[in-house]
C-alpha positions in Angstrom: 0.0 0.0 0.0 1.5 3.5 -0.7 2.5 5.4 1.8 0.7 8.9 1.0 -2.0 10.2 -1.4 -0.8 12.0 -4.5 -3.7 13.8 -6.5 -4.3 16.8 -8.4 -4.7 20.4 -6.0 -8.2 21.5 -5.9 -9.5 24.9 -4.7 -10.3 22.8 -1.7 -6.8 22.9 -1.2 -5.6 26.5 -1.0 -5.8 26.7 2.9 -4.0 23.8 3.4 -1.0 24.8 0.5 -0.7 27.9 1.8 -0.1 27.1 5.8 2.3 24.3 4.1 4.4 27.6 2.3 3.9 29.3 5.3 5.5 26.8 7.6 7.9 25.8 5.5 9.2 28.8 4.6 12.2 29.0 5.8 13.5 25.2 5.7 12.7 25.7 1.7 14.7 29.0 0.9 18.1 27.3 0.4 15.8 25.2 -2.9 13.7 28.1 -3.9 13.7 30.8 -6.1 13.8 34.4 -3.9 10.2 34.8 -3.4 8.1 38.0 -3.0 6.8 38.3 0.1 3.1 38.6 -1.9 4.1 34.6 -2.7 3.2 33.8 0.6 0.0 35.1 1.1 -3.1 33.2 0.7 -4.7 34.9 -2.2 -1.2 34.2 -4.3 -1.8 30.5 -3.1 -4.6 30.5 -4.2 -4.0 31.7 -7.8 -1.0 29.5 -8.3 -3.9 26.8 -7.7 -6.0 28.1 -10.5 -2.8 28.4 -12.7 -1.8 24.6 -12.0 -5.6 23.3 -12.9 -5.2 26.0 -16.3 -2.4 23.9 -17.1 -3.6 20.2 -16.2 -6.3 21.3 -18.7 -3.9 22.4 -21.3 -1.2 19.9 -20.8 1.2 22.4 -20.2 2.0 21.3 -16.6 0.4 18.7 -14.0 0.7 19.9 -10.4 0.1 17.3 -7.4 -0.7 17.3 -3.6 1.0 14.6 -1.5 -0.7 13.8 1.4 -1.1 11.9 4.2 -3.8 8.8 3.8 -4.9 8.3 7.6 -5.8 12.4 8.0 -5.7 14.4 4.7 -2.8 16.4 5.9 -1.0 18.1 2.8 2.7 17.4 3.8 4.1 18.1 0.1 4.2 19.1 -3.6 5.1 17.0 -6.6 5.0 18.8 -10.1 5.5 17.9 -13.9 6.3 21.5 -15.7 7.8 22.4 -18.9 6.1 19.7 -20.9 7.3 19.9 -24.8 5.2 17.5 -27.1 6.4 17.0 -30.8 9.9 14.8 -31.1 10.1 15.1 -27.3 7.5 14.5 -24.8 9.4 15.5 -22.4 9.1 17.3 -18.8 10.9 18.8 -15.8 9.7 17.2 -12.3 10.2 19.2 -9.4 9.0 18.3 -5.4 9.4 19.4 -2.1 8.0 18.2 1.0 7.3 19.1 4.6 10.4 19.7 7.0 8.6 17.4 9.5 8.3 14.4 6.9 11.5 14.1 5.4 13.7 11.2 5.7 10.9 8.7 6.0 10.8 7.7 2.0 7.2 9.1 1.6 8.9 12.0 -1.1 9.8 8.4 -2.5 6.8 7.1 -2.8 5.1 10.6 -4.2 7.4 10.7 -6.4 7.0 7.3 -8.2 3.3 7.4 -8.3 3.5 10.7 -10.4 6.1 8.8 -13.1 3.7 6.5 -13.0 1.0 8.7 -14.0 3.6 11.3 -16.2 4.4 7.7 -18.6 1.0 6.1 -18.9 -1.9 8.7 -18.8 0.0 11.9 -20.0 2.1 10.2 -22.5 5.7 11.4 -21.8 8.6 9.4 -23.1 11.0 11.9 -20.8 11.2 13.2 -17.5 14.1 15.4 -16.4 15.1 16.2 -12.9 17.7 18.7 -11.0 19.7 18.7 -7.9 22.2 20.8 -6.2 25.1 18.7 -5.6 25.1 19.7 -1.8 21.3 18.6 -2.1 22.3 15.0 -1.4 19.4 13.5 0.1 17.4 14.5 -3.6 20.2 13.0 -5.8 19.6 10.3 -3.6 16.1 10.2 -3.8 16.7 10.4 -8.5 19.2 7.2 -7.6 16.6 5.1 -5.6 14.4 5.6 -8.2 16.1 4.9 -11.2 17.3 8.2 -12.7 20.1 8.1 -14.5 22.6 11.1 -14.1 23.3 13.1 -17.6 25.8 15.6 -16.8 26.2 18.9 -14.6 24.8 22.1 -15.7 26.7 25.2 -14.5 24.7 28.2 -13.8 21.7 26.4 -14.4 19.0 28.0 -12.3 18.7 30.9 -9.9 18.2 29.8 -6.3 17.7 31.7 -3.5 19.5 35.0 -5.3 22.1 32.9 -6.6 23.3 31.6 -10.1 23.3 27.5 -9.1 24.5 24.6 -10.6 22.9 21.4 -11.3 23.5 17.7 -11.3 20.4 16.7 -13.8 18.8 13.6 -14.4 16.7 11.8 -16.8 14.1 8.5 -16.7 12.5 7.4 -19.5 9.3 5.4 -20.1 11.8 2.4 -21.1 13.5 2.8 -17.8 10.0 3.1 -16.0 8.5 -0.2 -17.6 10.6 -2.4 -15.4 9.7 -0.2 -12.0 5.9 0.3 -11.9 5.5 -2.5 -9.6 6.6 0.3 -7.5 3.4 1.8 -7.7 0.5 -0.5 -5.4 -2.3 1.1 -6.2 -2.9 2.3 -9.5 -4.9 5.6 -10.3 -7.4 6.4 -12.1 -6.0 10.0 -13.4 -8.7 11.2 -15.6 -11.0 11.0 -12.2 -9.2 13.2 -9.7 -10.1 16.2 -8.1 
């Protein structure tokens, strides 16, 4: 049985998303883009909801909620962005997770259910991931799993105010075919939230 709950964010959701920014706050700003301090207010939450169901729609991007099965709790965010069709079928995958819930392989668990979903109902042959190298416990997290590490990107995104590099990783649906076991209980996609 998995561990935690992944599904599409609803406008049910905003409360919940934005006390999970709020508390988190701090223990993500090392992994985060410098934020406005507009980012963390509840209406802002809520419209970065709205944005993430535009995008579900339009296949642009598919944002998830990982939470906990025996109370609801939102304790994380697992997203597919950047999707390019065509030649590609590709996208980025990006999480982060509660301070309080770390090191207990749930980010694991989220993670692998949304592969499953990103190489059977949304079609993607490709999904790419990023690390810091001093973010060890996510390059461990792309290992366990089964990403396979392409190269190191200098200067490759702006964290936190600063210019960082990457260590980035790629799984494909070839890759996946021998892991979905993985993944207990199969979802029905098209039905959530």
């Amino acid at each position: 049985m998995n561990r935690v709950i992944v599904r599409r964010l609803g406008m049910d959701d905003v409360e919940a998303q934005w006390r999970l920014r709020l508390e988190n706050r701090d223990f993500l700003r090392p992994y985060d883009p410098a934020r406005e301090e507009d980012f963390f207010s509840r209406r802002r939450q809520e419209q970065l909801i709205r944005d993430s169901l535009r995008d579900w729609r339009q296949g642009r991007s598919y944002g998830f909620g990982v939470f906990l099965p025996e109370n609801g709790r939102l304790i994380g965010r697992v997203n597919l962005s950047n999707v390019v069709r065509g030649a590609w079928h590709n996208a980025t995958i990006g999480y982060f997770l509660d301070q309080r819930y770390t090191g207990k392989g749930l980010m694991r668990d989220a993670v692998r259910q949304v592969l499953d979903f990103a190489f059977t109902e949304a079609g993607l042959h490709r999904v790419e991931a990023g690390a810091m190298p001093s973010n060890r416990s996510s390059i461990r997290l792309l290992q366990a799993i089964g990403f396979r590490r392409i190269g190191l990107s200098p200067r490759h995104l702006k964290v936190n105010g600063r210019w960082e590099d990457h260590e980035l990783y790629a799984l494909t649906v070839e890759d996946w075919e021998g892991k979905r076991e993985w993944v207990e209980d199969k979802k029905e996609w098209s039905q959530l939230g």
